[in-house]
N, C-alpha and C positions, 0 to 999 in steps of 0.2 A: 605599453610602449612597443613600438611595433618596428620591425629591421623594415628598410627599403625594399628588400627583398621578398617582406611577409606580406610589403604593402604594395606590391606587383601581382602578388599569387591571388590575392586575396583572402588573405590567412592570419588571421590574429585573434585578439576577444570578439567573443559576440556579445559581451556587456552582459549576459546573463549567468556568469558561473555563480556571483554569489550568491546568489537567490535559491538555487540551486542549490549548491552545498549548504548553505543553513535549512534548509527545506528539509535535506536528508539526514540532518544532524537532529533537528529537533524531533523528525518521526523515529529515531533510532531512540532520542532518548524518552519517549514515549512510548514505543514499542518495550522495551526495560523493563516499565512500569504496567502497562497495559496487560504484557503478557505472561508476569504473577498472578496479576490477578482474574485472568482467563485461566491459567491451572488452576490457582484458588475455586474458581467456579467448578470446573470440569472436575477434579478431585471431590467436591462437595455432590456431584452427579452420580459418580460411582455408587452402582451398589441398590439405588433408590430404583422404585418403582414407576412408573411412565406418566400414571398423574402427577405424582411429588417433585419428575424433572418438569414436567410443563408447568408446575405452581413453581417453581424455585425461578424460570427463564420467561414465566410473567412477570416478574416485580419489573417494574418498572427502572429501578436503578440495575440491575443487574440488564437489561434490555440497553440499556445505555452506555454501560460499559463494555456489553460486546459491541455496537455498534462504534463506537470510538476504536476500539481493535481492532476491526474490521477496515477503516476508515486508514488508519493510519498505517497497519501492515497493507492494506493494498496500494495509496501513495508513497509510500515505502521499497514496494517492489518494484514500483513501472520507476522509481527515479535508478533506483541500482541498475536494472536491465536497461535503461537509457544508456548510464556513462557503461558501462559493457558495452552494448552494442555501439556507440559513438568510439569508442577506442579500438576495437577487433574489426569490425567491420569495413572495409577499406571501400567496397564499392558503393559509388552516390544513392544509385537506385535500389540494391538489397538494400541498403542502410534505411534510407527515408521507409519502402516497406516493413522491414524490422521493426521501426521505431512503433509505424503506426499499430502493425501487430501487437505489440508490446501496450501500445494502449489502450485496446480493445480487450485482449486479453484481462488488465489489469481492471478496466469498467466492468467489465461481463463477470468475473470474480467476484467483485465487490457487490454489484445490483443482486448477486443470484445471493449470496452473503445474507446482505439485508434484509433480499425477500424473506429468505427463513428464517432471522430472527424477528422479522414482524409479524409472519406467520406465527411461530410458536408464543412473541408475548402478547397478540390480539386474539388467543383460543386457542390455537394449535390445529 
């Protein structure tokens, strides 16, 4: 519902928050889960020697599971640094920049991510 006044500025819902906050909700509680057992892995690393980490981060379920971590902490982060940057940011033009950075940022993380874990489970 929107005041007369919200609806002069042009200031109200943009019909996308709930998408949004369940988006951020579910990669939270997936992050939870995901990154047990990313220590589970990484704990299991310590210590071993370079082939035994490249045989451990071939299996293929263990390949999967980083990738879903990977996956989800990086949609994870570009949604946080969104509503951050949409709340602090006050000017149109940083803001829209910001954001886009913020997305970039958060692809370029993830692709260089995945490269190396596809690198290490397809031979290393």
């Amino acid at each position: 519902m929107r005041t007369p006044l919200g609806r002069v500025r042009g200031l109200g819902s943009a019909k996308s928050g709930t998408g949004h906050f369940w988006l951020q909700r579910v990669t939270a509680v997936s992050n939870l889960i995901l990154t047990i057992i990313f220590i589970g892995i990484v704990i299991a690393l310590v210590g071993r020697p370079y082939p035994a980490a490249i045989a451990l981060l071939s299996n293929p379920l263990v390949a999967i599971l980083m990738l879903l971590f990977i996956l989800s902490a990086c949609i994870h982060m570009r949604l946080g640094m969104q509503v951050i940057i949409e709340d602090y940011v006050h000017s149109e033009g940083t803001k829209i920049l910001a954001v886009m950075a913020n997305t970039f940022f958060a692809i370029a993380i993830g692709a260089a991510s995945v490269y190396a874990v596809l690198k290490l489970s397809f031979g290393g």
